[in-house]
DSSP file (Angstrom, degrees, kcal/mol; ACC not computed):
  #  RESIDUE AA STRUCTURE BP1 BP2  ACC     N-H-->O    O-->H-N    N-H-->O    O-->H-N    TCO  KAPPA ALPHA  PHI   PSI    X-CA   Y-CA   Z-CA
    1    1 A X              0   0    0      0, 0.0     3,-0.0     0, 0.0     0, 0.0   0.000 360.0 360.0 360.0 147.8 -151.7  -49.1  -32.8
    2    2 A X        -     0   0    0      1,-0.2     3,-0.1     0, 0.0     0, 0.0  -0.232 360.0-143.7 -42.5 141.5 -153.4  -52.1  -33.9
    3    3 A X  S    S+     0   0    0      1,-0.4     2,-0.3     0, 0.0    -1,-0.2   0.646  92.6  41.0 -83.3 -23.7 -157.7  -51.9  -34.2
    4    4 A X        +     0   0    0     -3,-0.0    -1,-0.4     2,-0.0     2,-0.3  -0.971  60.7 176.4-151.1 144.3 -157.2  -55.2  -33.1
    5    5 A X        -     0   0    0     -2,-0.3     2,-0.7    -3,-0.1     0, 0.0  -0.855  16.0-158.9-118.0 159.4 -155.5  -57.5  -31.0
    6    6 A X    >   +     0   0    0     -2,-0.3     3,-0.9     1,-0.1     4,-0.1  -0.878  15.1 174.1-125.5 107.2 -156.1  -61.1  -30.6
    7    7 A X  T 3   +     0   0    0     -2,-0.7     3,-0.2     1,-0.2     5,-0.1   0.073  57.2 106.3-100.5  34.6 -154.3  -61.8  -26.7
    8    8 A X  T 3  S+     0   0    0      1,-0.1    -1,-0.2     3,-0.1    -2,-0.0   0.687  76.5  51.4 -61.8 -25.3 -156.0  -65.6  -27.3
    9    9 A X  S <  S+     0   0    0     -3,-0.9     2,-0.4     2,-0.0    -2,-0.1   0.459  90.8 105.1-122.1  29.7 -152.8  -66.5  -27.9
   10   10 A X        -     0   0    0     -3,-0.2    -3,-0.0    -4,-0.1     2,-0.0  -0.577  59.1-145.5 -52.6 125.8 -150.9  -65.1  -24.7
   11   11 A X        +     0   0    0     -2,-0.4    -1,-0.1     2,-0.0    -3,-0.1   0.054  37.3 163.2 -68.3   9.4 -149.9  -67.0  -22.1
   12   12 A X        -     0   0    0     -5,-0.1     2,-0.3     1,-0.1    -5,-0.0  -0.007  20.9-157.8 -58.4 150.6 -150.6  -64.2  -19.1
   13   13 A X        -     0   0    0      1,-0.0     2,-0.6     0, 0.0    -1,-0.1  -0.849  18.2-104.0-122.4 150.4 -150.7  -65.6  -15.8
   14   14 A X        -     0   0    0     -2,-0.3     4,-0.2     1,-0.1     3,-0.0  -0.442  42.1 -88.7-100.3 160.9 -152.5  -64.0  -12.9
   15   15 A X    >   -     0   0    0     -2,-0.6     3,-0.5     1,-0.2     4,-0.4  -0.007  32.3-157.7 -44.3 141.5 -150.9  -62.4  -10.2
   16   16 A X  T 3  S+     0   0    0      1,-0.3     4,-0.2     2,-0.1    -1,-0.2   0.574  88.6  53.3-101.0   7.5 -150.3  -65.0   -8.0
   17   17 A X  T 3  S+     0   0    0      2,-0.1    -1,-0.3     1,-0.1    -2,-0.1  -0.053  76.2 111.6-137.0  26.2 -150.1  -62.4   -4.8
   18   18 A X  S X> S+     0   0    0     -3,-0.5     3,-1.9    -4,-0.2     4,-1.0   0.864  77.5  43.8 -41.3 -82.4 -153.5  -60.9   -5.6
   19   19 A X  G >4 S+     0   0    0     -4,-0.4     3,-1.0     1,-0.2    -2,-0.1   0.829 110.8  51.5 -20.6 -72.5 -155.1  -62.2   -2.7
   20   20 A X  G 34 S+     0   0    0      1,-0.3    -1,-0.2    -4,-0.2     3,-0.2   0.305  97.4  75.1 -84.0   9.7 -152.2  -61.4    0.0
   21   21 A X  G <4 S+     0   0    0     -3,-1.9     2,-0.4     1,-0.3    -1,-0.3   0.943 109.6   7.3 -86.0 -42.8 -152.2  -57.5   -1.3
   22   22 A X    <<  -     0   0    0     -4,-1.0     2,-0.7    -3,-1.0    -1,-0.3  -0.962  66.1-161.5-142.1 126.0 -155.7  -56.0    0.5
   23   23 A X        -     0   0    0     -2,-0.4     2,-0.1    -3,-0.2    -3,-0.0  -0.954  23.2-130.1 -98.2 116.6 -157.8  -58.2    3.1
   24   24 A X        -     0   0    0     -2,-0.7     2,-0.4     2,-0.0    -2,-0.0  -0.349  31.5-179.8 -51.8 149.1 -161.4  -56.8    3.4
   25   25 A X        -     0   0    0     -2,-0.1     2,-1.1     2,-0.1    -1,-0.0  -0.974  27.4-131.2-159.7 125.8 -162.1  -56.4    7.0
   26   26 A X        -     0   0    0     -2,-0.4     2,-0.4     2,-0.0    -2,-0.0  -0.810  28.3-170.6 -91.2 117.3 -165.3  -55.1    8.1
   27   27 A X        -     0   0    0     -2,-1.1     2,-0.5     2,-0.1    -2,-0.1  -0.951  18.8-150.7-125.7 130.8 -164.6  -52.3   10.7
   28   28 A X        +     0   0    0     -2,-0.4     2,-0.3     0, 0.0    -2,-0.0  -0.914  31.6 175.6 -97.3 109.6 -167.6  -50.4   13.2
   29   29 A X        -     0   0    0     -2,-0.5     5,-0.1     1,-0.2    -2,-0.1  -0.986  37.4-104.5-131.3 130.9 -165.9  -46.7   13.7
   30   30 A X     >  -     0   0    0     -2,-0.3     4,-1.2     1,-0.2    -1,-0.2   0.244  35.2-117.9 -53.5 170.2 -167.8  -43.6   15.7
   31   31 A X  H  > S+     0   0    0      2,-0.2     4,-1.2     1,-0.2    -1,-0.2   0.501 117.2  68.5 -84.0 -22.3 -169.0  -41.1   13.0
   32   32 A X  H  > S+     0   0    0      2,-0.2     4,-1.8     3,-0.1     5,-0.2   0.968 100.4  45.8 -81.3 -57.8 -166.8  -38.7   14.6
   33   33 A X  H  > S+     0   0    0      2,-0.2     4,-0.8     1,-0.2     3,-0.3   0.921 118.4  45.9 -45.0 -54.9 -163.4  -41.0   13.2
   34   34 A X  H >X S+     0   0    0     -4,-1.2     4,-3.4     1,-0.3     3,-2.5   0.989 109.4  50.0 -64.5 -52.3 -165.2  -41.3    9.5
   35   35 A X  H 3X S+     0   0    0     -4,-1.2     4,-1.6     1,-0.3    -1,-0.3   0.892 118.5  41.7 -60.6 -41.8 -166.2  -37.5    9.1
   36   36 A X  H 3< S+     0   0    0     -4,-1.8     4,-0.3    -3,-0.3    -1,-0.3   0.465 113.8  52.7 -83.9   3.2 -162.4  -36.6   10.1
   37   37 A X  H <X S+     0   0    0     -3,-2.5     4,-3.4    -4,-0.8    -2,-0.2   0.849 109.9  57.5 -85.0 -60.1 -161.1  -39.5    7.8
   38   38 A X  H  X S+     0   0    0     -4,-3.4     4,-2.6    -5,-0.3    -2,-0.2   0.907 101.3  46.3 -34.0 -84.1 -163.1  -37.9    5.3
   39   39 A X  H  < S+     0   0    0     -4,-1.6    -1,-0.2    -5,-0.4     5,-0.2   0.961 103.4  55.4 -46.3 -65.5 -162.1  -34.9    5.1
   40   40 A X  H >> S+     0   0    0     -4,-0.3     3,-2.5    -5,-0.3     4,-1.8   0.983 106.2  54.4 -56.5 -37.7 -158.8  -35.2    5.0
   41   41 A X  H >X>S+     0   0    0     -4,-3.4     4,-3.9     1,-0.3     3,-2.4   0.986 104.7  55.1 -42.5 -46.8 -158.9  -37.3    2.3
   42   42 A X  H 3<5S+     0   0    0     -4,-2.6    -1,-0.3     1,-0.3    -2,-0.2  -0.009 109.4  39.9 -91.2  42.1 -160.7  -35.2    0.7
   43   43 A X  H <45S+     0   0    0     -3,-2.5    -1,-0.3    -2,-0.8    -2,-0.2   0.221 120.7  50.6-135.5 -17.6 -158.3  -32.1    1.0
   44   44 A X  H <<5S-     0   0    0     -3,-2.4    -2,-0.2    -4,-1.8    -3,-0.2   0.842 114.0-130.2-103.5 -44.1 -155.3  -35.1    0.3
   45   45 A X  T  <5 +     0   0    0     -4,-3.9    -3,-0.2     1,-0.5     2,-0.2   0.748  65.7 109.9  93.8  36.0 -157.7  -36.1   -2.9
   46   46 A X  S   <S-     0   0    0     -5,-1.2    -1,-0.5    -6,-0.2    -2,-0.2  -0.868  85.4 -84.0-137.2 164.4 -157.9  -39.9   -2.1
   47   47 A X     >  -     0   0    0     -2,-0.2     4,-1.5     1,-0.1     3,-0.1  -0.339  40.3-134.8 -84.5 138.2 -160.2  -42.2   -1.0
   48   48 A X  H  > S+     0   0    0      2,-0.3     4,-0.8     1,-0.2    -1,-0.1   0.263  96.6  65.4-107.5  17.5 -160.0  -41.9    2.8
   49   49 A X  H  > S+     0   0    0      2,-0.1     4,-2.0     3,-0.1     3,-0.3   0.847 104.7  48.5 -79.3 -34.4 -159.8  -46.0    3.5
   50   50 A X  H  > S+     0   0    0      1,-0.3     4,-1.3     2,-0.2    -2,-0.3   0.827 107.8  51.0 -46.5 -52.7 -156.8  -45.9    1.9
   51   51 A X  H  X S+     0   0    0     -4,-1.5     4,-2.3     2,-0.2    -1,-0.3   0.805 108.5  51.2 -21.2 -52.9 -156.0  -43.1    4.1
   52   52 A X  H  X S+     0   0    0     -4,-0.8     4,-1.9    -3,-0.3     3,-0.4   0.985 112.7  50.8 -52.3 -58.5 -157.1  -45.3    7.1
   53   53 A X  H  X S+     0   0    0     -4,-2.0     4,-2.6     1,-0.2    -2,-0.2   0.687 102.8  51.1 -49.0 -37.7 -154.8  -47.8    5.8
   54   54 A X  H  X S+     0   0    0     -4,-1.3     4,-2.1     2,-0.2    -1,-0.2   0.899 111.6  58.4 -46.2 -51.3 -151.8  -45.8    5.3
   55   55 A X  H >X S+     0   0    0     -4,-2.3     3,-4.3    -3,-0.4     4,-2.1   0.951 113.7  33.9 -29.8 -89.1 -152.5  -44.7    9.2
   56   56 A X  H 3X S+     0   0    0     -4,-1.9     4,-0.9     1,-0.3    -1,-0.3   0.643 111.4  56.1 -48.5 -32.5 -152.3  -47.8   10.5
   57   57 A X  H 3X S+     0   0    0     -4,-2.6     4,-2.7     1,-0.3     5,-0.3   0.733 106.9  65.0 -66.6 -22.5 -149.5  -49.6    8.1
   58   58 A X  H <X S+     0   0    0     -3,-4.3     4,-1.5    -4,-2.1    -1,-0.3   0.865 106.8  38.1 -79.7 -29.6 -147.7  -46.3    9.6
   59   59 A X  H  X>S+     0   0    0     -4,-2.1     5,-1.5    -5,-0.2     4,-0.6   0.822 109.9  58.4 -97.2  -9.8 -147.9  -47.8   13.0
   60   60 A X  H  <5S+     0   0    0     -4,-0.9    -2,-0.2    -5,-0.3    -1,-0.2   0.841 107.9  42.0 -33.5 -51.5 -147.3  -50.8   12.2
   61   61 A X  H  <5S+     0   0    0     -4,-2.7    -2,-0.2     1,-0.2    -3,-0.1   0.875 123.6  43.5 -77.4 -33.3 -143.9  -50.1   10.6
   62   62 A X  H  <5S-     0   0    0     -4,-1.5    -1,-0.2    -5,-0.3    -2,-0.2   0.583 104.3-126.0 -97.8   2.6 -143.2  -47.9   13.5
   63   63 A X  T  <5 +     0   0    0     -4,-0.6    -3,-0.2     1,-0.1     2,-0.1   0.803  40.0 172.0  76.9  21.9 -144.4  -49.8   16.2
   64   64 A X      < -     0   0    0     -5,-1.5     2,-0.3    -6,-0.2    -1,-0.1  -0.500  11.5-166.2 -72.2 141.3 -146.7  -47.4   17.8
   65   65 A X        -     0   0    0     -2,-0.1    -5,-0.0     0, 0.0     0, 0.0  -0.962  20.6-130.2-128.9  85.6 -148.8  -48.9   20.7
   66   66 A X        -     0   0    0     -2,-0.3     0, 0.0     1,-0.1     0, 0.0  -0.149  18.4-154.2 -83.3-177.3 -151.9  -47.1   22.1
   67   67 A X        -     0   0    0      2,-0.0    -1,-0.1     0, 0.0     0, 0.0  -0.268  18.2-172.9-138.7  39.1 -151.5  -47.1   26.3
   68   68 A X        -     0   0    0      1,-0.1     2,-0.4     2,-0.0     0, 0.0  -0.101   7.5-154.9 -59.3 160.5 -155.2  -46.8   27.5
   69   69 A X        -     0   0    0      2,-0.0     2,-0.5     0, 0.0    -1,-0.1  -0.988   3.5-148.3-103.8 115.1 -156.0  -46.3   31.4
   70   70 A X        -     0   0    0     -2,-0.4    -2,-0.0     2,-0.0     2,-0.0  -0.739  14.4-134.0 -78.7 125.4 -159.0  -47.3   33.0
   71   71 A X              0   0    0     -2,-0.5    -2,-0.0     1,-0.2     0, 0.0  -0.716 360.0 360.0 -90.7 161.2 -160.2  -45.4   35.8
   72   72 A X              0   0    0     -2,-0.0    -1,-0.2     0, 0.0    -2,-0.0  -0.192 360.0 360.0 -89.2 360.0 -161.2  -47.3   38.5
């Protein structure tokens, strides 16, 4: 390898679908949700929003619904 490179005269362009990849989203979730989030991540070895995200993109793709009932 080179000691040095001079990329001054590359043309790279930036990803132009940077933006649309990860939205920050501020989310307020019981302690109980994080601490079990948590943990599995940490048995999976990843960062447990990523975990969250996987969750949810998994009901997303699959169309999963929650059903609550409200008692009366």
């Amino acid at each position: 390898m080179r000691k040095h490179y001079d990329f001054a005269k590359m043309k790279g362009k930036r990803n132009p679908y940077l933006k649309a990849l990860k939205q920050p989203v501020t989310m307020r979730l019981d302690k109980q949700t994080v601490a079990y989030f948590k943990s599995l991540a940490a048995e999976l070895g990843m960062p447990y929003q990523n975990l969250i995200n996987l969750y949810l993109r998994d009901c997303v793709l699959n169309g999963k619904k929650l059903t609550l009932k409200w008692a009366s």
